[in-house]
C-alpha positions as a LaTeX table, in Angstrom:
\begin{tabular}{lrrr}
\hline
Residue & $x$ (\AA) & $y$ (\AA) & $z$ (\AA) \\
\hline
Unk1 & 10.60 & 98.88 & 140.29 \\
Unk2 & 11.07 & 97.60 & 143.38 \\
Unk3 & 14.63 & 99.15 & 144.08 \\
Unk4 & 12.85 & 102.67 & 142.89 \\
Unk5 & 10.35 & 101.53 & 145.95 \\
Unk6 & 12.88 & 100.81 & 148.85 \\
Unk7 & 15.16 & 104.05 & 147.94 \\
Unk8 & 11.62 & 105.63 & 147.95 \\
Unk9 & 10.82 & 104.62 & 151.87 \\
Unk10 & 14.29 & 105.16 & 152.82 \\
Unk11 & 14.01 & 109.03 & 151.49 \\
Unk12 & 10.61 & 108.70 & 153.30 \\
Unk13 & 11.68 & 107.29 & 156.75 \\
Unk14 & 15.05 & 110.22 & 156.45 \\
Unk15 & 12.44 & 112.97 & 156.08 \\
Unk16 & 10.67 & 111.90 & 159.27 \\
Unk17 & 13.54 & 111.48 & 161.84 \\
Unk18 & 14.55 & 114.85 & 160.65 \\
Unk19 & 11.23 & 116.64 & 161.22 \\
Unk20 & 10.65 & 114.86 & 164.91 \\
Unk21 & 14.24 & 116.27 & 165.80 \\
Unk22 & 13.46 & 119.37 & 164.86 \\
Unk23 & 10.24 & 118.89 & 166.31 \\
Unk24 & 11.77 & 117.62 & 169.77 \\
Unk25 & 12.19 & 120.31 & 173.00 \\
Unk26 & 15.79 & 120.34 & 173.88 \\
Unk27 & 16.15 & 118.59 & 176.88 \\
Unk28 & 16.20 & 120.74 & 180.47 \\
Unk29 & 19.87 & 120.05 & 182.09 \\
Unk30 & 19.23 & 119.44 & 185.85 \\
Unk31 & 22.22 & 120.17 & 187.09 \\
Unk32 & 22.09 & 123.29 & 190.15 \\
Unk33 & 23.89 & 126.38 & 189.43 \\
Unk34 & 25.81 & 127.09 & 192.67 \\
Unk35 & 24.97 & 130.14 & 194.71 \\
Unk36 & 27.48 & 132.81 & 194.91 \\
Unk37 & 26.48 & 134.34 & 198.16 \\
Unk38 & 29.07 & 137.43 & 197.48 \\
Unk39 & 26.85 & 138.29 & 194.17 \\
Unk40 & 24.41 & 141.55 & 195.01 \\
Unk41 & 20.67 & 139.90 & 195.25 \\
Unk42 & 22.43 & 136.25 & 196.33 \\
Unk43 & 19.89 & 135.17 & 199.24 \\
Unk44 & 21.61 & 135.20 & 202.73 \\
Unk45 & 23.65 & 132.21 & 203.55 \\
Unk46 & 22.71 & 130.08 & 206.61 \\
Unk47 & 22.67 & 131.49 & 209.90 \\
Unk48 & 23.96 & 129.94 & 213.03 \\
Unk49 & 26.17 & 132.08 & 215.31 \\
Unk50 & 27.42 & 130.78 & 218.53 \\
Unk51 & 26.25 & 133.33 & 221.05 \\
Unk52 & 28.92 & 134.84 & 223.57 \\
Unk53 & 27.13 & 134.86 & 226.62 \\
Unk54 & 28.85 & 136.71 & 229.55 \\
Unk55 & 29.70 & 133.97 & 231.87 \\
Unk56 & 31.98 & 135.96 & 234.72 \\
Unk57 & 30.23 & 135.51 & 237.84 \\
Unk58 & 31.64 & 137.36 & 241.21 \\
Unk59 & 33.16 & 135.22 & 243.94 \\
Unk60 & 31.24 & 134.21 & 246.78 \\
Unk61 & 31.67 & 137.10 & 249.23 \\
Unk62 & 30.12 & 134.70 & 252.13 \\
Unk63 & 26.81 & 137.02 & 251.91 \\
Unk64 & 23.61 & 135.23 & 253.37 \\
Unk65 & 21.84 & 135.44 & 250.11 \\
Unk66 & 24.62 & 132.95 & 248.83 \\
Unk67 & 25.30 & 131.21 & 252.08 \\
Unk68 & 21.48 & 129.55 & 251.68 \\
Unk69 & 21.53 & 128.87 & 248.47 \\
Unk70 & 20.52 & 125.15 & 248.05 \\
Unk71 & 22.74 & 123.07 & 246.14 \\
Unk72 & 19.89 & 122.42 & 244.01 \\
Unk73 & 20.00 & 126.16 & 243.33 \\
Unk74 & 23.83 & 126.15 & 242.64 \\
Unk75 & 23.45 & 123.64 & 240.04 \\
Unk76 & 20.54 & 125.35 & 238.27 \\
Unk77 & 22.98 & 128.85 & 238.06 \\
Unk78 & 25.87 & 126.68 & 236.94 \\
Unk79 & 23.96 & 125.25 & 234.35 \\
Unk80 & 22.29 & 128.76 & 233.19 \\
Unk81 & 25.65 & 130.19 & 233.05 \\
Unk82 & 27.02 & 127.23 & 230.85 \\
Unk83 & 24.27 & 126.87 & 228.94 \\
Unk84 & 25.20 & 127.29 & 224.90 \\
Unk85 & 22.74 & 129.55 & 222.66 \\
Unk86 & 22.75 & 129.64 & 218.97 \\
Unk87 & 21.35 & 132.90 & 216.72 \\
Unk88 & 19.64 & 131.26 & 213.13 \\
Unk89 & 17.92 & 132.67 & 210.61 \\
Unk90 & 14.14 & 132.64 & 212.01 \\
Unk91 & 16.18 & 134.71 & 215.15 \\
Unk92 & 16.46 & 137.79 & 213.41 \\
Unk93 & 12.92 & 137.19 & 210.82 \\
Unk94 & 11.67 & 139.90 & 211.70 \\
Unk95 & 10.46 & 141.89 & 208.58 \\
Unk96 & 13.25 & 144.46 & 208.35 \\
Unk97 & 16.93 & 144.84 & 207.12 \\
Unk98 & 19.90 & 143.07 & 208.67 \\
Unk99 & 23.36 & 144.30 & 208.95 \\
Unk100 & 25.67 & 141.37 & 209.15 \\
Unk101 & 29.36 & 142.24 & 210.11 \\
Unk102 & 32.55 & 139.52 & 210.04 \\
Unk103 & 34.68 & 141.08 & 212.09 \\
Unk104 & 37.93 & 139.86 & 214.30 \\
Unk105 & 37.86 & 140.95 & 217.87 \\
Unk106 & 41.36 & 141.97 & 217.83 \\
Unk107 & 41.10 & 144.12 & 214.82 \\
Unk108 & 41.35 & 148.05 & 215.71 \\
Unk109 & 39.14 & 149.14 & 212.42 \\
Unk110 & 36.72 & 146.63 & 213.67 \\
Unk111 & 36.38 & 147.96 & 217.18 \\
Unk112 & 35.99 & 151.32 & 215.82 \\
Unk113 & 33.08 & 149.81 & 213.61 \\
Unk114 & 31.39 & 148.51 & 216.40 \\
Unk115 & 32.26 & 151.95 & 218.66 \\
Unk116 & 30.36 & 153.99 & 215.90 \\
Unk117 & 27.12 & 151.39 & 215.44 \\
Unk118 & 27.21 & 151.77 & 219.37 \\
Unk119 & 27.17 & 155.77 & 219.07 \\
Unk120 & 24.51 & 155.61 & 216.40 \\
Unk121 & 21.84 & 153.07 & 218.16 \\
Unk122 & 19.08 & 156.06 & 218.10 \\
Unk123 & 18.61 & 155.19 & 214.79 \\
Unk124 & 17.57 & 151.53 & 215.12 \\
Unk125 & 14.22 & 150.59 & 215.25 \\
Unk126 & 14.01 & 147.31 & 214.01 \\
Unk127 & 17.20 & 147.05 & 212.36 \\
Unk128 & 19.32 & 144.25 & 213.53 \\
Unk129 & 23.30 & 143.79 & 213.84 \\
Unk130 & 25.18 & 140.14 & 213.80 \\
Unk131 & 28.65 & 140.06 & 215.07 \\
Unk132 & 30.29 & 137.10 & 213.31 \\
Unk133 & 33.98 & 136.03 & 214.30 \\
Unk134 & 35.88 & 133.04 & 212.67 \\
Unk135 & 36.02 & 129.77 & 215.32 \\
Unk136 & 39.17 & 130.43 & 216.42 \\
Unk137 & 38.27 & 133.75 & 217.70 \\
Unk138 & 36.50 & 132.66 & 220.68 \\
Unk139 & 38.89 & 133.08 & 223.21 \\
Unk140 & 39.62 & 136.90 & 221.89 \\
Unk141 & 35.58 & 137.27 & 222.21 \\
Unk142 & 35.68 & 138.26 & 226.12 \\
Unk143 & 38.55 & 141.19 & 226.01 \\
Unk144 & 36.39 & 142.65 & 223.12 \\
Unk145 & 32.86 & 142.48 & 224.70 \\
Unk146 & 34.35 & 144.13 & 227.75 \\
Unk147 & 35.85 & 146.84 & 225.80 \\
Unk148 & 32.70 & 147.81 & 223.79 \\
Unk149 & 30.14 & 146.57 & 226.03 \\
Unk150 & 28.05 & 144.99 & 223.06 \\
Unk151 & 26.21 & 142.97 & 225.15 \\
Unk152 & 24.10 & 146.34 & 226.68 \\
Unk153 & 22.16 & 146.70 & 223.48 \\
Unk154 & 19.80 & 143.81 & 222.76 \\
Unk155 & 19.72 & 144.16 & 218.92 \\
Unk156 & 23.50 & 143.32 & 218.69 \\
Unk157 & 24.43 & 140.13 & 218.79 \\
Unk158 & 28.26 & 138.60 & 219.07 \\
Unk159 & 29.35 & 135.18 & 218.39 \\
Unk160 & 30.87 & 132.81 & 216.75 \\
Unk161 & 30.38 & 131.54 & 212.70 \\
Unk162 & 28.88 & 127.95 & 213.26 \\
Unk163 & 27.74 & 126.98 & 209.40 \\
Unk164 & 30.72 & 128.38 & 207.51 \\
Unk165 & 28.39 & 131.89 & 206.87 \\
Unk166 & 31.87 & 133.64 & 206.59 \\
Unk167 & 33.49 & 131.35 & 204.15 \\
Unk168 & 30.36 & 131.49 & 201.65 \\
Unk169 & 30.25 & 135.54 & 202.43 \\
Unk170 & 33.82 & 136.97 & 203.10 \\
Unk171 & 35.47 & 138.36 & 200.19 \\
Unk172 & 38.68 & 138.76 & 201.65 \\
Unk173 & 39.25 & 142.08 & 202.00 \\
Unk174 & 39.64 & 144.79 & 204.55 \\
Unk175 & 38.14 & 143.89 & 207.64 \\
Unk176 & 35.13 & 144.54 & 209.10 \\
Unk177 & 33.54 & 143.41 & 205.79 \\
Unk178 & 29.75 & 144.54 & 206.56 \\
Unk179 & 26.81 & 142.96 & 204.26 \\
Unk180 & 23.44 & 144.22 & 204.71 \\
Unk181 & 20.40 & 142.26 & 203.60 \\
Unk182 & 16.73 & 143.12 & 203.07 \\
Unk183 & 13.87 & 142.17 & 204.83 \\
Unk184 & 13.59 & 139.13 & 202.09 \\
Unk185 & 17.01 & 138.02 & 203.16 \\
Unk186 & 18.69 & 139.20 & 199.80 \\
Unk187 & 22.14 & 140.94 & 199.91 \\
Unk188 & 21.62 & 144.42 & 199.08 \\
Unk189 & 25.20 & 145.75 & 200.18 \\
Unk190 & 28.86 & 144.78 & 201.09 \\
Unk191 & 31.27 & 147.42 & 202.74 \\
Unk192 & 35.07 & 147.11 & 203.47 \\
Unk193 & 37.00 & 148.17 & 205.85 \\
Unk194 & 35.44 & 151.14 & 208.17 \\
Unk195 & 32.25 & 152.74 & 206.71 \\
Unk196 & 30.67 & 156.15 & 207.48 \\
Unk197 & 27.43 & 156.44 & 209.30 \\
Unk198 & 26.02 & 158.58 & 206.65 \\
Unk199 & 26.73 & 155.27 & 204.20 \\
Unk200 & 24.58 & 153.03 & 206.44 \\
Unk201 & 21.88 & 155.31 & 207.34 \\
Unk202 & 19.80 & 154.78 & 204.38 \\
Unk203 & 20.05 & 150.76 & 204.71 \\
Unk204 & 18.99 & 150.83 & 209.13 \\
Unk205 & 15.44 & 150.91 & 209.92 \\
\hline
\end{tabular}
């Protein structure tokens, strides 16, 4: 009787685990899926572009104006002229698409790019445009600006990638690669190589 009673509780106790196991939420994994910023609807990468600034100042001529310039003064315009800017994200927040091109200043297709965005600046309103080199591009940046004269329109900016945008966002292909993103920071687009006006217009407010 009492062996009938322990195989009895054993059946008992079996029936149990089973029905709080089935009864038990599998558990949630925590591990982060990692973002693939090349994927259509991927949010933007981080932004921080090392501006180009124009620093090519004309020689003292020996005019008055410059002749009584305090030294005081001289280091204030030396320091201006040095002085290092940096495009982020909350630079360009403002409500409407962004066109984002990775581009290398010695690249023909990508000075044609810019050359048609430059012919086609009636149709920006609020529409931005990021000009994003590699690091070692920098010392290509000056021949380029001079060429195109980006620097006369102040919704382009040019610089330099400082938080490895390009490696999270190239897909290396043609170059310029362009990627547009909405106003929510969300990739809508990528083009390759040279793209048609008429294939942008519908993204540039």
């Amino acid at each position: 009787m009492l062996r009938k009673l322990l195989i009895l509780l054993c059946i008992i106790s079996a029936t149990n685990t089973i029905a709080q196991q089935k009864n038990t939420p599998p558990s949630k994994t925590t591990e982060k899926k990692e973002v693939d910023y090349k994927e259509l609807g991927a949010p933007m990468p981080r932004l921080k572009v090392l501006l180009y600034k124009d620093t090519a100042t004309k020689k003292d001529t020996g005019t008055a104006a410059t002749r009584h310039m305090s030294k005081k003064k001289k280091r204030e315009a030396e320091a201006e002229k040095n002085e290092v800017s940096y495009l982020t994200n909350e630079d360009v927040d403002n409500g409407a698409n962004l066109i984002v091109m990775m581009f290398n200043p010695t690249c023909s297709h990508c000075q044609d790019e810019t050359a048609m965005l430059k012919k086609n600046m009636s149709l920006f309103n609020k529409t931005q445009i990021v000009l994003m080199a590699n690091p070692g591009m920098m010392q290509y940046l000056p021949d380029f600006v001079n060429l195109l004269h980006v620097l006369d329109y102040p919704i382009m900016h040019v610089g330099i990638d400082s938080s490895g945008f390009i490696n999270n966002a190239f897909g290396y292909h043609l170059l310029p690669q362009i990627n547009i993103y909405d106003k929510n920071r969300k990739l809508l687009k990528t083009y390759n190589g040279e793209v048609a006006i008429d294939s942008l217009k519908s993204y540039i407010q």
